[in-house]
C-alpha positions as CSV (number, residue, x, y, z in Angstrom):
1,X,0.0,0.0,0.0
2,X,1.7,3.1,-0.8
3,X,1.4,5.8,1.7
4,X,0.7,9.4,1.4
5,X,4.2,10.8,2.2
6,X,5.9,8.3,-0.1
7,X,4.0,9.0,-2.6
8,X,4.6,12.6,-2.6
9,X,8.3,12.0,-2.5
10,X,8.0,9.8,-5.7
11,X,5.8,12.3,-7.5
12,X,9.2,15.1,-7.0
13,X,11.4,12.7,-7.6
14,X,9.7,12.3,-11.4
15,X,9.5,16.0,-12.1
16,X,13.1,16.6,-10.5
17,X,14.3,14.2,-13.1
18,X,12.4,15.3,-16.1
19,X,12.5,14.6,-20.1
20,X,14.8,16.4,-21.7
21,X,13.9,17.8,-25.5
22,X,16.3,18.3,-28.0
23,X,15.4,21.0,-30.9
24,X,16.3,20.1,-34.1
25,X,15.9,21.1,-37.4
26,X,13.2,19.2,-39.1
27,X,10.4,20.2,-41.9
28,X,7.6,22.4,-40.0
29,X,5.3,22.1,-42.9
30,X,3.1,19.7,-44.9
31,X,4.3,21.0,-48.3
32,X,8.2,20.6,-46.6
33,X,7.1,17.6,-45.1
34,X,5.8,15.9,-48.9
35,X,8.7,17.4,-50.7
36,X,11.2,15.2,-47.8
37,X,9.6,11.7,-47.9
38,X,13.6,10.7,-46.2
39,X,13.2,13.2,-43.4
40,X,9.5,12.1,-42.6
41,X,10.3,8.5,-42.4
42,X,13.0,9.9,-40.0
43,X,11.0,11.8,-38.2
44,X,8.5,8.6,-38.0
45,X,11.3,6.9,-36.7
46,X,12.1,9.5,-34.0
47,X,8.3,9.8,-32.9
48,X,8.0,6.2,-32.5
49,X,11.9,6.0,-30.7
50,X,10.7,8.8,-28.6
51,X,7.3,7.1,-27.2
52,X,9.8,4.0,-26.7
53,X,11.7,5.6,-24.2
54,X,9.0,7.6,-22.7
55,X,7.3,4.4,-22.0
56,X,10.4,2.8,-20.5
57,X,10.7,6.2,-18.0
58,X,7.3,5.8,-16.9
59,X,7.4,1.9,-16.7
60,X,10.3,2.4,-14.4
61,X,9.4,5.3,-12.7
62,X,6.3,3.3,-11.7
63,X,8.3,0.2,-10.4
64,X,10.6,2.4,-8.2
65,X,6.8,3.7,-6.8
66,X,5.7,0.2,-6.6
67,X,8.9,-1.2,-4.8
68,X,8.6,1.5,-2.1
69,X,5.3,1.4,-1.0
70,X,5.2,-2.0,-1.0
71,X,8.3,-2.2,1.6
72,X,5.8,-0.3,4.0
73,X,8.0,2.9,4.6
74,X,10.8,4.1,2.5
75,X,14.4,6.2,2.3
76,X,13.8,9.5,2.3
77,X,15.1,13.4,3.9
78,X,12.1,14.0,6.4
79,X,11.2,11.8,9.3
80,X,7.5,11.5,10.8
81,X,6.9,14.8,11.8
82,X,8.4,16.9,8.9
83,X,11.5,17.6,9.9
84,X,14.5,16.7,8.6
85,X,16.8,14.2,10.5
86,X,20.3,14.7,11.5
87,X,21.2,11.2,9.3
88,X,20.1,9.6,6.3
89,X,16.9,6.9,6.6
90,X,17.3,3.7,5.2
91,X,14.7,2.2,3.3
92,X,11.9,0.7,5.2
93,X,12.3,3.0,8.1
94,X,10.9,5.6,9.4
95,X,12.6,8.6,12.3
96,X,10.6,9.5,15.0
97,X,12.2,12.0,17.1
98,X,11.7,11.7,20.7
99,X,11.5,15.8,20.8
100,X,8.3,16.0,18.4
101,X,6.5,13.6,21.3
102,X,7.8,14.8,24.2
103,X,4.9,17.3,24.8
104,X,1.4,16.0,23.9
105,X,-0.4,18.4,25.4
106,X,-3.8,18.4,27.4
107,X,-5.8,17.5,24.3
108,X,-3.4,15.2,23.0
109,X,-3.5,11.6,21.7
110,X,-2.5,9.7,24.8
111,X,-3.0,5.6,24.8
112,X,-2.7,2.6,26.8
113,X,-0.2,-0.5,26.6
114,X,-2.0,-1.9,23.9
115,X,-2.7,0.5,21.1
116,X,0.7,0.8,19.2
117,X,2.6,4.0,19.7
118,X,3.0,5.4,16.0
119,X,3.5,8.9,16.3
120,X,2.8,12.0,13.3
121,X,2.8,10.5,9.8
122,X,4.3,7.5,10.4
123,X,0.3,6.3,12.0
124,X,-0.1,6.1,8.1
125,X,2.8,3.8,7.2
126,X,1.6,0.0,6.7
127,X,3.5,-2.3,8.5
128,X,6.6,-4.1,8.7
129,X,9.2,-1.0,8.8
130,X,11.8,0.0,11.2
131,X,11.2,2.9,13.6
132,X,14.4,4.5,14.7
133,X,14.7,6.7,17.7
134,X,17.9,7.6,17.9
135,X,20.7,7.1,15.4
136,X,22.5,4.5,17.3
137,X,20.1,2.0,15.4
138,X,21.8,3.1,12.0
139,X,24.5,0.7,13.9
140,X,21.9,-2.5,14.1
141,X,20.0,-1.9,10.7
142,X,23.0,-0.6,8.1
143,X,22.4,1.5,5.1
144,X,20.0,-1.2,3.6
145,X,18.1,-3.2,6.2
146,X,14.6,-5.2,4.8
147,X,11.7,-6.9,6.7
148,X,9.5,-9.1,5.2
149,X,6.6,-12.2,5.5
150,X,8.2,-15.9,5.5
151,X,5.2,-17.4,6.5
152,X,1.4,-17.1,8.0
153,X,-1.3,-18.4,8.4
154,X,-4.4,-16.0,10.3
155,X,-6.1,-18.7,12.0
156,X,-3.1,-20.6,13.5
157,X,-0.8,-19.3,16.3
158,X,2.1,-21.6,14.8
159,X,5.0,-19.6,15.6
160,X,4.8,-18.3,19.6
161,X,8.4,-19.1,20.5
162,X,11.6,-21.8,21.4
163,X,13.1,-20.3,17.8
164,X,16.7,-22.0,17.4
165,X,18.4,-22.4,14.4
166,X,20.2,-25.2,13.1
167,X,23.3,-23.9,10.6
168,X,23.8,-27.2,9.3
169,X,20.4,-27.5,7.1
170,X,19.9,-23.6,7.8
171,X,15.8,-24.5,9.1
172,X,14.6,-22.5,12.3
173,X,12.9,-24.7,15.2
174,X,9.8,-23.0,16.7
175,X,6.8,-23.8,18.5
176,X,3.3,-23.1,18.5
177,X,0.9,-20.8,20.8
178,X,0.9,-23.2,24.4
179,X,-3.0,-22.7,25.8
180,X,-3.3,-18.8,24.2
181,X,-5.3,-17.2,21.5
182,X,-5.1,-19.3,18.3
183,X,-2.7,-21.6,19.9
184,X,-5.3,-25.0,18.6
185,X,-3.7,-26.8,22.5
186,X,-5.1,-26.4,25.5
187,X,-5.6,-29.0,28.7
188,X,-6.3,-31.8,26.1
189,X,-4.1,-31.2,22.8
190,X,-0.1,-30.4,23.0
191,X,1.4,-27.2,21.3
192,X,2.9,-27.9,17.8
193,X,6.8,-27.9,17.0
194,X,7.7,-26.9,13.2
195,X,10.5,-25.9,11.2
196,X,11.0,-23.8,8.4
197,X,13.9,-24.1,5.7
198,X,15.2,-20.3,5.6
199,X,17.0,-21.1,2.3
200,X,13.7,-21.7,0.5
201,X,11.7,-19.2,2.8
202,X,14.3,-16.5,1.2
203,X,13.6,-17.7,-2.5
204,X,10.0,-17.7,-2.3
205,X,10.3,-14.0,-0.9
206,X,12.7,-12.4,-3.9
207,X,10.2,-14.4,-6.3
208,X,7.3,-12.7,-4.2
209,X,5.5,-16.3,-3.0
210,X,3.3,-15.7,-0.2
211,X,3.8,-19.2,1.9
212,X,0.8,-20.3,4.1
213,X,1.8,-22.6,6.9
214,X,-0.2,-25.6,5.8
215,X,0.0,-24.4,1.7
216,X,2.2,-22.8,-0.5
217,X,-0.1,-19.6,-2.5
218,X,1.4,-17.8,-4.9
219,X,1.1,-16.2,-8.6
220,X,-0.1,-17.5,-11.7
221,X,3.3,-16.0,-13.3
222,X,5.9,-18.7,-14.7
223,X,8.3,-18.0,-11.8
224,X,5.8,-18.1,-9.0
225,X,4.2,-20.9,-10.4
226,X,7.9,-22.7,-10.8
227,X,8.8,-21.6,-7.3
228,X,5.3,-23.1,-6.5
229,X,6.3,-27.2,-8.0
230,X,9.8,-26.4,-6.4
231,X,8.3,-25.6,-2.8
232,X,5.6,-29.0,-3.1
233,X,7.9,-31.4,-4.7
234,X,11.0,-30.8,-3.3
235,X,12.6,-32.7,-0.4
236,X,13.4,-29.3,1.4
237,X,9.8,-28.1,2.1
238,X,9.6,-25.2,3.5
239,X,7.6,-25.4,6.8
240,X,7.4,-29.3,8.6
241,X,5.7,-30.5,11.5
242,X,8.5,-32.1,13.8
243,X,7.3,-35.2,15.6
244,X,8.3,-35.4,19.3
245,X,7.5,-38.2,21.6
246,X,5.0,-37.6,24.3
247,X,7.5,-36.5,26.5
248,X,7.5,-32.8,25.0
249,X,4.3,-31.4,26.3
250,X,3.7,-27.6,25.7
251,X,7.1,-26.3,24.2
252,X,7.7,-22.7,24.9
253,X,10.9,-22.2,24.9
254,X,14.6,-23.3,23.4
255,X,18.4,-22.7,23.0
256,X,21.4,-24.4,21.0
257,X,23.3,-26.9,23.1
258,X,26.4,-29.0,21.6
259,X,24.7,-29.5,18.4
260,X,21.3,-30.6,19.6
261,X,17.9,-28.7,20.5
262,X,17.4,-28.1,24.0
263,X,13.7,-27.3,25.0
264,X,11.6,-26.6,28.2
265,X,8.2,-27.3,28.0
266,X,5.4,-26.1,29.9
267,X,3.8,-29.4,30.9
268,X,0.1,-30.6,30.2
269,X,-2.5,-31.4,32.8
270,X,-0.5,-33.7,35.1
271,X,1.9,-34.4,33.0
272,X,5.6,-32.5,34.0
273,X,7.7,-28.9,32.6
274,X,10.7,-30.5,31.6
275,X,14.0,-30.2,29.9
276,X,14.3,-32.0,26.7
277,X,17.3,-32.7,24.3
278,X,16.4,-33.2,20.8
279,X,18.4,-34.3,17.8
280,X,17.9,-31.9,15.2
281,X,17.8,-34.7,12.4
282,X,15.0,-36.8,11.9
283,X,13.6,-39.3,13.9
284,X,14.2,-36.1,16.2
285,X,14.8,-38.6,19.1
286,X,14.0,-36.9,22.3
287,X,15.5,-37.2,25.6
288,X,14.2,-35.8,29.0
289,X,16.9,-34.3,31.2
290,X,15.0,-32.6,33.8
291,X,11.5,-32.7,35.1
292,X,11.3,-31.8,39.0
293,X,13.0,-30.0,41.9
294,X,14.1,-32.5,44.1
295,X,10.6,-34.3,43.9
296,X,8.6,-31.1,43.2
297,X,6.9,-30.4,39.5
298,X,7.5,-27.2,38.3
299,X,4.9,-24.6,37.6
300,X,5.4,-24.7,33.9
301,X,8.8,-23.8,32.4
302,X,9.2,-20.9,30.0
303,X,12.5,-20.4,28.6
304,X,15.8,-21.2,28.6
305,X,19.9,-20.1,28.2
306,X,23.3,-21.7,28.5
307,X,25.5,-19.6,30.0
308,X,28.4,-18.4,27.4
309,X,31.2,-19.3,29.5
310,X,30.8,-22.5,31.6
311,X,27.9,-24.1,30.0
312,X,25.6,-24.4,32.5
313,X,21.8,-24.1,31.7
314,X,19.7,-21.5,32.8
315,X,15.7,-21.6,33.0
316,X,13.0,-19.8,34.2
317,X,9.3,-20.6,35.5
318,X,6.5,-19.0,35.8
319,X,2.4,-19.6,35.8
320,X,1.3,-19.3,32.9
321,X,0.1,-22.7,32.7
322,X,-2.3,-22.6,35.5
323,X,-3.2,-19.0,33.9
324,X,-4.1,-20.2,30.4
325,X,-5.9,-23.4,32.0
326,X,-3.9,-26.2,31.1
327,X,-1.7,-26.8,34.4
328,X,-2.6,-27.0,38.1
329,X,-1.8,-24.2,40.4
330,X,1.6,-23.0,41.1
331,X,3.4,-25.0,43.5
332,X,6.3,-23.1,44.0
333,X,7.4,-19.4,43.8
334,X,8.2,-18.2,39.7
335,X,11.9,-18.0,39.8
336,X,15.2,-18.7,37.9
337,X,17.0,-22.2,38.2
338,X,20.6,-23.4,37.6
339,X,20.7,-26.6,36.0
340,X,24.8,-27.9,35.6
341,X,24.6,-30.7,32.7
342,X,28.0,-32.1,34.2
343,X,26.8,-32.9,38.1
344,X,22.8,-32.8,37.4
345,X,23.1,-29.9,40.5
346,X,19.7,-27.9,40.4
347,X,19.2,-24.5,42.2
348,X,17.7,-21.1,42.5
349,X,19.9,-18.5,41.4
350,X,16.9,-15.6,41.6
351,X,13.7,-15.0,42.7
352,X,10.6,-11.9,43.7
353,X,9.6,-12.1,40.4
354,X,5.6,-11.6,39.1
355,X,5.8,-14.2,36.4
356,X,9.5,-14.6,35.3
357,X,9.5,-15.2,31.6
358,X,12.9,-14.7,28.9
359,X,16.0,-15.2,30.0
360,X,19.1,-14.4,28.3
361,X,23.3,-13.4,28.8
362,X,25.7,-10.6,27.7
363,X,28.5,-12.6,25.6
364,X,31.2,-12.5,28.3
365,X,28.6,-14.2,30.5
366,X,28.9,-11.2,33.4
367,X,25.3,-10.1,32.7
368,X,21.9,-11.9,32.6
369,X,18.7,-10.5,31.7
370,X,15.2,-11.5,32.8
371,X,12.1,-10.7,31.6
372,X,9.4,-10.0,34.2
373,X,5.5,-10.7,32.1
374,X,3.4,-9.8,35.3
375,X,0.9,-7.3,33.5
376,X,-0.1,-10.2,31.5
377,X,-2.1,-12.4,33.4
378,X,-4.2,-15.1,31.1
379,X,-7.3,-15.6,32.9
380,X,-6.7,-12.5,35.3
381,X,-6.1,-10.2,32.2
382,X,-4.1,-7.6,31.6
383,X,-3.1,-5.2,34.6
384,X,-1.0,-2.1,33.3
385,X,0.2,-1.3,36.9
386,X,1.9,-4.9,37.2
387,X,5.5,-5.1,35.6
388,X,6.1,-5.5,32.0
389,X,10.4,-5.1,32.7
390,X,13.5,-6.3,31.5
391,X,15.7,-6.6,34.8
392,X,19.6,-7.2,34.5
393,X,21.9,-8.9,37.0
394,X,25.2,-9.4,37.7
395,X,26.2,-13.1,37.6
396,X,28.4,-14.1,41.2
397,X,31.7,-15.0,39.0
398,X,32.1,-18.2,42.1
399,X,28.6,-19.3,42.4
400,X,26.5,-18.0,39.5
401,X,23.6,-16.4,41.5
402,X,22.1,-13.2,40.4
403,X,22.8,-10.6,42.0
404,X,22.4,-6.7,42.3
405,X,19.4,-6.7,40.8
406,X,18.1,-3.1,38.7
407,X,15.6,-2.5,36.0
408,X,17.1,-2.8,32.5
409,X,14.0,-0.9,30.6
410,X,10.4,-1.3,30.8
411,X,8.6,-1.7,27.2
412,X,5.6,1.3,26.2
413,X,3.5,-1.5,24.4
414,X,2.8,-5.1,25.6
415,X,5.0,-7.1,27.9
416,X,8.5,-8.3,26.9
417,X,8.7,-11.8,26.0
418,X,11.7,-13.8,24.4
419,X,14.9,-12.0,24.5
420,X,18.3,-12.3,23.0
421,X,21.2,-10.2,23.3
422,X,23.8,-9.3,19.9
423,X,27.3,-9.4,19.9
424,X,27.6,-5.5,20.6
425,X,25.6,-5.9,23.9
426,X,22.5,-4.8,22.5
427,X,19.0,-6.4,23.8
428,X,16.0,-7.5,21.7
429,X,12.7,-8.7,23.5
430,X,9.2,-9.7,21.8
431,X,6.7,-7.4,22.4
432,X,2.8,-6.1,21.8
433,X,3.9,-4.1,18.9
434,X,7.1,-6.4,17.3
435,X,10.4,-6.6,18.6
436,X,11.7,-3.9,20.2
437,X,16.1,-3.2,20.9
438,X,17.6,-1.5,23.5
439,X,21.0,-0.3,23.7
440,X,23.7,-1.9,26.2
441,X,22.2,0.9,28.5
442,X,18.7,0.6,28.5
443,X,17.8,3.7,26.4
444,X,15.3,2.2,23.5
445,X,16.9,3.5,20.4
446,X,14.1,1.1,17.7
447,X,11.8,-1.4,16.8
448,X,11.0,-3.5,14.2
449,X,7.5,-2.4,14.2
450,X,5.2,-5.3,13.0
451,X,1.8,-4.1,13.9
452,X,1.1,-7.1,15.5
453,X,2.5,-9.5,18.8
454,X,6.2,-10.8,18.5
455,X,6.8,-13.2,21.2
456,X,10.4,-14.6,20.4
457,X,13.2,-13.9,17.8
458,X,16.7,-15.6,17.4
459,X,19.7,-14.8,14.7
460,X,19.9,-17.2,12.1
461,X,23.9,-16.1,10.9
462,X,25.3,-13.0,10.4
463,X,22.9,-10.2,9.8
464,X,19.7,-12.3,9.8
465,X,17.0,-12.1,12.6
466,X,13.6,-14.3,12.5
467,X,10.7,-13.1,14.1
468,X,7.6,-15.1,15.3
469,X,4.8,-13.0,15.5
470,X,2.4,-15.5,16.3
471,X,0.4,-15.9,12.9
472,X,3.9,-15.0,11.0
473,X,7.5,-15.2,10.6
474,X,9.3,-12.7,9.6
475,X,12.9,-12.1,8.5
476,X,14.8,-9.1,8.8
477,X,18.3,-8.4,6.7
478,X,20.0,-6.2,9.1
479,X,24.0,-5.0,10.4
480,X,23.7,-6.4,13.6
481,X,24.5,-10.1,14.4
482,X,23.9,-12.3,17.2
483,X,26.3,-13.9,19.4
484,X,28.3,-16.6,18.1
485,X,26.7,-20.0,18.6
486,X,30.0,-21.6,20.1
487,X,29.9,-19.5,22.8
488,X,26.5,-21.4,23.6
C-alpha cells in the first residue's frame, strides 16, 4: 500500500528528473514535409523512438513507486513529523524523534499499553518498517536493512516461540501458541513444533510467494508458479511439523546446546515442565533431562539459556500454565533455576519475580537479563500497573547467583517476552507491537515495528534475525549479528 508521504516524495522525484527535449531542425510544414519523404520517415522513426523511451521512463518510474510502497516505509530526507533528520533513513524506516513527542499536550492523543505508539505521519505507514529513535540504530540496521513475510497463516498461532536455528540445514525450530489465542492446545491437545527451511523461505520472498503454513499460494506467473512445484515437490519443504514423543508437552521455549535442541516445555495437565534434548535430524529422538526440583513439579517452564562461559543451563518458571488453564496451580514461587549438565546440580539463582519469563546473557557471561510478564495475566487479564520489565543482573563470577538486581528498561506496548542479546551488547525482547532493541544501557533506540505481537526472535547467521509474530514469521536483513553459537 503506498502511503501518502511516499507518494509525494515519488511524485518530486519524477519532475526533478524530467524529459529532456532536444530542438532540431526538421520540416515544419506539410508541403516541406511531402517534398522530404527521407526526413518524414525519420521523423516517423524519431516519434516512435521517442514514445519507446518515454514508456520505459514511466514503466520504471512506476516500479521504483511500486517497490517502495510495497516495503511499508521508505528512504527519504524527512522523518515522521516533517523535519529533517540529523542522518540519512534507510529504506523501510521511518525517524521519529523523541522531541516531536515529548509534549502531547492536554488534548493530545494519549493511549494505553495496547494501542501501538506510531507517532505523526508514520500512524499512516503500513507495517513491517523500522522505527528509529535515535541514530545509534543506524549501527543495528546498516544502510540497507529489509523486513519481510516468510510465512502465515491468520487462524493458527504456529509460531509463539523456542526459535533456534540449526546452521547445518539452515531451518529454524519453533513452537506453537501453548494454551493462548489461536494456539489449537489447551488441557487436552499439545502445542505444535515446526520448522522452516530459511533457504527456500528466502527464495519464495525475492520471487514474491506468499507461503501459508499448511499451503504454498502464490502467482499464476511462470516464476511463482515454478517456485510453486519447487516448494511442493521438493525434499526441502519449507515449513514441517516435527514429531516429538509424548515426552515434550507444551514447548515454549529453546536454546542451542552441543549440536542438539534443548527445549523446556510447559507441561500438560498432570503431566511434568521438563527439559528435553532433541536431535535436530529426523527421527528427532528426544530425551528428558530434567523434570522436578528435588521431587517437586515445576509450575510450567518458560525459557531457557546456556550460560556463554561455563555451560551451565539457565531456565525460568513461571504460571502461565495454570493461567491459560492447562496446568494445576503453582506450586512453587516463579523464579530462575541453575541446572549444571555435568553434576545434574539444580538451584535457584533468583527470585521476587511476578511471572519470570525470557532469560538471556551478555557474551562474556557477566550479565543476565530477565524478563518480568506480570501485567499479562491469562485468565486475570491484563493489569497495566503490574511489571512488564527487562531486569539485569550481575552473575556471582564463584557461584552463578544473580545478584544486584536493577531495572534494565520497561517496554511502552505489551510485555516483553523472548529476548536475545547481539554481539555489541545490545538487547531484543518480543513485544505487543514487534520486537523492540535496547542499547547496552537501557535507552530504546528502535523497533521492528510489525503491527502485530512478537513473542520470540533468534539470529539465524550473520545479519539475519527471524521473528515469530504468532500468525507470521518474519525475516529481517540487518547490520547487527547475534552472538556466536560456540559460545552457547
Amino acid at each position: 500500500m503506498m502511503v501518502p508521504r511516499r507518494a509525494e516524495a515519488c511524485k518530486g522525484s519524477a519532475s526533478h528528473s524530467g524529459v529532456h527535449y532536444i530542438k532540431t531542425s526538421q520540416p515544419t510544414t506539410k508541403f516541406e514535409q511531402a517534398q522530404n519523404p527521407d526526413t518524414n520517415a525519420q521523423q516517423a522513426s524519431n516519434n516512435s523512438s521517442f514514445v519507446m523511451v518515454c514508456v520505459v521512463i514511466i514503466s520504471a518510474f512506476i516500479a521504483l513507486c511500486a517497490v517502495e510502497s510495497a516495503s511499508g516505509a521508505g528512504s527519504g530526507s524527512e522523518n515522521a513529523n516533517g523535519t529533517s533528520p540529523p542522518f540519512v533513513v534507510p529504506s523501510q524506516s521511518v525517524f521519529l524523534d523523541p522531541h516531536s513527542f515529548a509534549v502531547l499536550g492536554p488534548d493530545g492523543a494519549f493511549r494505553n499499553a495496547s494501542q501501538f505508539f506510531t507517532p505523526g505521519a508514520s500512524a499512516s505507514i503500513a507495517p513491517p518498517y523500522f522505527q528509529i529513535f535515535t541514530q545509534e540504530f543506524l549501527d543495528v540496521l546498516g544502510p540497507t536493512p529489509s523486513l519481510h513475510r516468510a510465512a502465515h497463516n491468520t487462524t493458527f498461532a504456529f509460531a509463539h516461540e523456542a526459535p533456534i536455528w540449526v546452521p547445518a540445514t539452515d531451518e529454524i525450530f519453533f513452537a506453537s501458541n501453548d494454551g493462548g489465542p489461536l494456539g489449537m492446545s489447551d488441557l487436552e491437545h499439545n502445542s505444535q513444533v515446526s520448522k522452516i527451511n530459511l533457504t527456500a523461505a528466502e527464495a519464495a520472498i525475492k520471487n514474491g510467494v506468499e507461503v501459508g503454513y499448511t499451503e504454498v499460494r502464490c502467482g499464476s506467473d511462470p516464476p511463482f508458479l515454478f517456485i510453486h512445484l519447487y516448494l511442493i515437490l521438493s525434499t526441502r519443504r519449507l515449513i514441517l511439523k516435527v514429531p516429538l514423543s509424548d515426552a515434550v508437552q507444551m514447548t515454549n521455549g529453546g536454546t542451542p546446546h552441543n549440536g542438539e535442541l534443548m527445549v523446556i516445555t510447559s507441561g500438560r495437565g498432570s503431566l511434568p515442565p521438563s527439559l528435553v534434548r532433541v536431535h535436530p535430524a529426523p527421527p528427532y529422538n528426544d530425551t528428558v533431562v530434567l523434570d522436578n526440583f528435588f521431587g517437586r513439579q515445576f509450575n510450567s517452564l518458560n525459557d531457557i539459556k546456556v550460560h556463554p562461559t561455563s555451560g551451565v543451563i539457565f531456565f525460568t518458571d513461571s504460571s502461565y500454565g495454570f493461567l491459560n488453564n492447562f496446568r494445576p496451580a503453582p506450586q512453587l514461587p516463579n523464579q530462575v533455576y541453575r541446572l549444571d549438565p555435568r553434576s545434574g546440580s539444580v538451584r535457584v539463582v533468583a527470585d521476587g519475580f511476578v511471572r519470570s519469563n525470557g532469560i538471556a546473557f551478555s557474551g562474556d557471561g557477566l550479565t543476565a537479563f530477565v524478563t518480568d510478564t506480570a501485567e499479562s495475566g491469562g485468565f486475570l487479564g491484563s493489569n497495566e500497573t503490574e511489571p512488564a520489565t527487562i531486569y539485569a543482573f550481575d552473575v556471582d563470577a564463584r557461584t552463578q547467583a544473580f545478584t544486584n538486581r536493577r531495572v534494565f528498561a520497561y517496554t511502552d506496548n505489551g510485555v516483553p517476552d523472548g529476548i536475545q542479546v547481539d554481539a555489541a551488547g545490545r538487547v531484543y525482547s518480543g513485544c505487543g507491537d514487534g520486537t523492540q532493541v535496547w542499547s547496552p544501557t537501557g535507552e530504546l533506540i528502535g523497533k521492528i515495528f510489525l503491527g502485530t505481537t512478537s513473542a520470540s526472535m533468534a539470529f539465524a547467521g550473520p545479519g539475519r534475525l527471524v521473528i515469530l509474530a504468532e500468525t507470521a514469521v518474519y525475516i529481517a536483513h540487518i547490520a547487527a549479528d547475534g552472538l556466536p553459537l560456540q559460545d552457547f
